[in-house]
N, C-alpha and C positions, 0 to 999 in steps of 0.2 A: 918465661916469655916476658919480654921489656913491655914498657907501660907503651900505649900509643901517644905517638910524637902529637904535637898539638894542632889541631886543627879549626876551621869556623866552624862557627854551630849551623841548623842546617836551619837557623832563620824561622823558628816557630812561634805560633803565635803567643803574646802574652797580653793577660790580662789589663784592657784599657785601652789595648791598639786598638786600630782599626781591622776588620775580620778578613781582610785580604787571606787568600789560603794559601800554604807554602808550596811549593813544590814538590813532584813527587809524591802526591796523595792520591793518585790513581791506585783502583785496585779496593781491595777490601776484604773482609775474615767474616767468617759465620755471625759473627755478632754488631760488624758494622752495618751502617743503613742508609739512605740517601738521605743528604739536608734537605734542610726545611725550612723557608723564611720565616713560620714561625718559631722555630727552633734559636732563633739571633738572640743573644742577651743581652739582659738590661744594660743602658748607657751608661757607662760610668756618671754617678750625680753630681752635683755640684760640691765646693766644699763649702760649709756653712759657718756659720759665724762662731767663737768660743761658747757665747749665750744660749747657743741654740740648742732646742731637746729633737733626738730622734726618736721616733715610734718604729720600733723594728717592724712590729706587727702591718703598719701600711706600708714597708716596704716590697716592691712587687719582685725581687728578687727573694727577700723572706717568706714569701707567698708560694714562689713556686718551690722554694726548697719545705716549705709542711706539705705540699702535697704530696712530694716524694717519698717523704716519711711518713705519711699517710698511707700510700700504698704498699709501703715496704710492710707496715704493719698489717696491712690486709692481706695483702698475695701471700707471706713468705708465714708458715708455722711455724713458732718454737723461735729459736735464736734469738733468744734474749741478749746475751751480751752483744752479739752483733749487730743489734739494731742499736744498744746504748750506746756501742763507739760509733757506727755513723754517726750519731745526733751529736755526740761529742765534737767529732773531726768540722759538721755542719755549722755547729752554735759557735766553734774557733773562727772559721769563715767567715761567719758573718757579722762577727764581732770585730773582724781584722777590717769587713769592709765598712762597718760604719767607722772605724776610726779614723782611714780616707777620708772618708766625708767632714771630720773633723779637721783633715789637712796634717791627721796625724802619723806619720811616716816612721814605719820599720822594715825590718828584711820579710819578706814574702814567706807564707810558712812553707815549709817542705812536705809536700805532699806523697812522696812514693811508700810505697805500702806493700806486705807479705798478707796474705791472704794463705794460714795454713790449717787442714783439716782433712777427710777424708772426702772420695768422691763423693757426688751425689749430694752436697750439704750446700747449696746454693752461692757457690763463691763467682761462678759468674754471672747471676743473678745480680746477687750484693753490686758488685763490678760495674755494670750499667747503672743501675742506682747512683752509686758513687758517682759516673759521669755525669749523669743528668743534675748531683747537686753542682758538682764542679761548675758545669756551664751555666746552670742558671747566674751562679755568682761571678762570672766572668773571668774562669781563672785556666778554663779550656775553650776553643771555638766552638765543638759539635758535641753535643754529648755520644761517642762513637767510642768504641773499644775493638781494639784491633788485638786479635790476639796470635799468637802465636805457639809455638813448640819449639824443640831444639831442632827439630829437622830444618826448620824456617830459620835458622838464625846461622849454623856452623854450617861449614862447606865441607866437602869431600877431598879440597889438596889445596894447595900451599896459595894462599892471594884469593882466596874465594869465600872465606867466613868475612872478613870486613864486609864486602860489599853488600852479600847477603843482611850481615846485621843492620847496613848503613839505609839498606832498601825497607827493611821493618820500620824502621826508626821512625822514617819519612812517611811510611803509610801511616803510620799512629798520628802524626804531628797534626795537634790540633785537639787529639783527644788522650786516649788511656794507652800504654803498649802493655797488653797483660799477657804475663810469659807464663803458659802453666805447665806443669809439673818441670818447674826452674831447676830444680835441683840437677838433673840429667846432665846440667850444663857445667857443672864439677865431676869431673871424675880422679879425683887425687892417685890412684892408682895409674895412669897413663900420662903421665909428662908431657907428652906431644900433642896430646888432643885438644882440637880447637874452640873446644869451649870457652876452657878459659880465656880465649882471645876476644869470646865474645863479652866476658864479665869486662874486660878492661876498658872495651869501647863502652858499654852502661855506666859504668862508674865515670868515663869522659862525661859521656853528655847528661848523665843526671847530677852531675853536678856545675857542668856549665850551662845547660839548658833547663836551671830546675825551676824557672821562673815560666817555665811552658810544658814541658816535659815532665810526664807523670805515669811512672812505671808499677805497676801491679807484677808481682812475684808470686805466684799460686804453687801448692803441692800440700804434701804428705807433712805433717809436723815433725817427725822425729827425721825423714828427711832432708827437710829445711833447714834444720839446724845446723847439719853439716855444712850444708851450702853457702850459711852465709860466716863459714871457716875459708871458704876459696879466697878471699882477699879482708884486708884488714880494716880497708875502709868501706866493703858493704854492707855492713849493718848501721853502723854509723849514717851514712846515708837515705835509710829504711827506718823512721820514726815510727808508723805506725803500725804495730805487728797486730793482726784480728784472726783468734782463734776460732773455728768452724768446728764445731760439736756434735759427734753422731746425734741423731735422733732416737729418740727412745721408739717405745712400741705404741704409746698413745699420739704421740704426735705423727709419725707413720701412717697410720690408721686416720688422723686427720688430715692427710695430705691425700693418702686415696681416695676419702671422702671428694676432695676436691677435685683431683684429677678426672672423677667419675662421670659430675657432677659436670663440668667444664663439657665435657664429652656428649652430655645427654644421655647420660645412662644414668642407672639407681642398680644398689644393692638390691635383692632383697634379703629381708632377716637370716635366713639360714648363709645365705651367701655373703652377708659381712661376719658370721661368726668363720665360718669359713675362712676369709682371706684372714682375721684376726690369729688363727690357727697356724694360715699362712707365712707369714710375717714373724710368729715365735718360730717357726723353723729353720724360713732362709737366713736368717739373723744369724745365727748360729751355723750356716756354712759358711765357705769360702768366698771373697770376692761378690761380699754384698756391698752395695752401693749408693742405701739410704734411700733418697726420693727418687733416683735413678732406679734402682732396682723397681720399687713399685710400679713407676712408670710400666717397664717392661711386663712386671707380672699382670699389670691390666690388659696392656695391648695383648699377651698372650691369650688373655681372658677372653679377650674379645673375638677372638681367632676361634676357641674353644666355643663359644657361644654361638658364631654364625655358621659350622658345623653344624650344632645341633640345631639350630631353626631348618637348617637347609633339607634336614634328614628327617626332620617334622612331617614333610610333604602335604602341608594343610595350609590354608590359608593361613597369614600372619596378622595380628594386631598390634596396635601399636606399644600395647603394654610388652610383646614379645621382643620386639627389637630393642627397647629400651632398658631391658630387664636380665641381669649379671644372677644366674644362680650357682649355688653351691658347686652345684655341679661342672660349671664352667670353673671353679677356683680347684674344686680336686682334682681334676684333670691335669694337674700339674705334676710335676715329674719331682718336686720337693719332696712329695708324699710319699714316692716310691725311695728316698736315697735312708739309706740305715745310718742315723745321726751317730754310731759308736764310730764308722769308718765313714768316713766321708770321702775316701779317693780310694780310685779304685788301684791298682799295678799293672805295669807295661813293661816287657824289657824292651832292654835300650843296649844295640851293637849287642853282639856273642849271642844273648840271651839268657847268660848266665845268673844265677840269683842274686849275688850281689853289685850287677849293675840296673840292678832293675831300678828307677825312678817313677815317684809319684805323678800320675795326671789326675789333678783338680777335673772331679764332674759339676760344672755349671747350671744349676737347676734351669728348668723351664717350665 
């Protein structure tokens, strides 16, 4: 498939203009939000004399970027290395802007970034994050992350993946376009398929719009790696690659804490060893999903708990609504899967023995 013929860029904002918004930003994704005047960033400063010393620390653009790091450090368990390269990607930023301020001129750093790891490990968590340092330092208009899939990007026949992608583009313009699970959008095996028409148009505009334009690539690591074999120049383009690390079992166990906790619920004792029991099991099946998966076995938990108050038939207190027991954790369907086989057999067409294919049992 030939490169796309050249075309204008679609007019995004860049850092220093004035916040006029582009066109085409109607619309939005699970994870954009409405603006907010106080959300507007710092004025570009003045530039100051060679003599002059800056205090990064009273700068109010360095200000807002610690407390984002503040909270990343609070909200998010575990991800040590992840939190080290924001602060990296952060401290380059904001070293890039005070040397503006010195009047000191270089090329804009390249911002787009692979976000890869397995589900459930906070990478569109991280992703907002990242907008909000972005914007504080004036190098997106919103801190807003529009995200997408391959559904949203490739068309169905011939003259309808461009537009699709052109329409993504535009709803991002101003903040993040974060593409997850990117990899889909290669498929080396199909020639024809419109994916790669969509890599061609990315590779356009993040590199003509890479002074506004700021692409997040999310998936699978091993992946990913293929993915960025679909063209020669997209990794080159992609500087900052951040690997997202399962969680272990104690961090796990800290994240339910909090999830619980956020809820208005409590363990009690039998009931955290319980889920801790929990957690060594679903680990070890199929299509577990990290913080994701916990999420779910709480809310199932909680499913399982307002059963058993309801079937109480007594008046309730408030320690009872509040209060996750053992009992609400073994009621899960973990408990019953025999860890030797963990799928059970189905045949498939005839019936015959050796067309039978594996179905994954998804705990509950």
């Amino acid at each position: 498939m030939s490169a796309q013929p050249e075309r204008p860029g679609f007019g995004f904002y860049r850092a220093g203009q004035a916040s006029a918004g582009p066109a085409g930003t109607a619309g939005g994704s699970r994870t954009d939000r409405p603006s907010d005047p106080a959300d507007a960033p710092p004025p570009e400063p003045e530039v100051l004399p060679p003599d002059a010393e800056l205090d990064l620390a009273s700068d109010e653009a360095a200000a807002r970027v610690g407390a984002v790091l503040a909270g990343l450090d609070s909200d998010l368990v575990g991800l040590a290395a992840v939190k080290r390269r924001v602060r990296e990607i952060a401290s380059l930023l904001l070293v890039d802007r005070a040397r503006r301020q010195f009047g000191l001129g270089s090329s804009r750093p390249t911002l787009h970034m692979s976000f890869t790891g397995g589900p459930g490990t906070g990478k569109t968590t991280v992703a907002l994050r990242m907008a909000e340092i972005l914007h504080a330092l004036g190098y997106i208009r919103a801190p807003r992350v529009h995200t997408v899939t391959r559904d949203d990007l490739v068309g169905q026949f011939i003259g309808h993946t461009a537009p699709k992608t052109k329409e993504a583009i535009a709803r991002a313009a101003g903040g993040i376009l974060f593409i997850d699970e990117a990899y889909y959008l290669f498929r080396p095996d199909n020639e024809r398929d419109y994916g790669q028409e969509v890599i061609e148009i990315l590779l356009t505009e993040m590199e003509k719009e890479r002074d506004s334009l700021v692409v997040i690539f999310a998936g699978y690591e091993d992946r990913m790696g293929t993915f960025f074999t679909a063209n020669p120049g997209l990794s080159s383009r992609v500087p900052h690659h951040i690997a997202f690390e399962d969680y272990t079992h104690e961090e796990l166990t800290r994240i339910a804490d909090l999830m619980v906790a956020k809820e208005n619920f409590v363990f009690d004792d039998q009931a955290r060893e319980a889920f801790s029991e929990y957690l060594t099991r679903r680990m070890a099946q199929p299509r577990f999903s990290n913080a994701r998966s916990v999420r779910n076995a709480i809310e199932r938990s909680r499913l399982r708990q307002a059963r058993r108050l309801v079937e109480l038939n007594r008046p309730l207190r408030r320690a009872d609504l509040v209060t996750l027991t053992a009992e609400d954790i073994y009621g899960s369907t973990v408990f019953d899967l025999d860890e030797e086989t963990p799928t059970e057999w189905t045949p498939e067409g005839t019936g015959a023995e050796s067309s039978r294919q594996p179905v994954v049992r998804v705990p509950r």
